[in-house]
C-alpha positions, 0 to 999 in steps of 0.5 A: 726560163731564168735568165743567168746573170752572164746571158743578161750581161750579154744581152745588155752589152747587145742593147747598148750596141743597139742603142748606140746606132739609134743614137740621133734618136736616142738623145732627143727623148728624155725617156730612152736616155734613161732607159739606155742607162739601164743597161750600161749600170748593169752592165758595168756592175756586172764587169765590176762583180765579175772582176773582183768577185767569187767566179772565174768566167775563164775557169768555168767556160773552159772547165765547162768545155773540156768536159762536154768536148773531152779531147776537142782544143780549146775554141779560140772565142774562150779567149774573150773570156779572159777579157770579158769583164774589162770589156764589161766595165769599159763599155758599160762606163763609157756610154754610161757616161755618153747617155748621163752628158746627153741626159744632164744637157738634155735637162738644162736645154729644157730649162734654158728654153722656158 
């Protein structure tokens, strides 16, 4: 099975979300903050390919639907797809950002303790 890079986008905004409830815990170990990044990044860089690169998620996914389903309306969920890069971007940014401030804090809590 490969993994497209749109299902591993979906699959790293549903980690951040997980990763966002374990929060308590998440910001006591150095190891699962940095592990928690790794999908914001990707996240984030995908939005910003996504945005200003070649594809057209919207197209694709409606174009891609017409023609399996011929005379179906279009569902109304294809709207997020207009909007699914920006949401991308603007999760991926701001726990992004949430888990880099806990991590730098975590860093100079340590030192500050020695």
């Amino acid at each position: 099975m490969v993994m497209n890079p749109l299902i591993l986008s979906l699959v790293g905004l549903v980690l951040v979300g997980v990763s966002a409830n374990l929060l308590k815990l998440i910001k006591k170990n150095k190891i699962f903050l940095f592990i928690s990044m790794l999908p914001c990044i990707y996240i984030f860089f995908y939005g910003l390919y996504a945005t200003f690169g070649p594809i057209d998620l919207y197209k694709d996914g409606t174009e891609n639907f017409i023609a399996q389903n011929p005379g179906k309306d279009l569902p109304v969920v294809f709207v997020l797809l207009k909007f699914y890069q920006y949401i991308l971007i603007l999760v991926g940014a701001i726990f992004g950002l949430i888990y880099f401030n806990y991590f730098r804090n975590f860093n100079n809590s340590t030192e500050s303790s020695d």
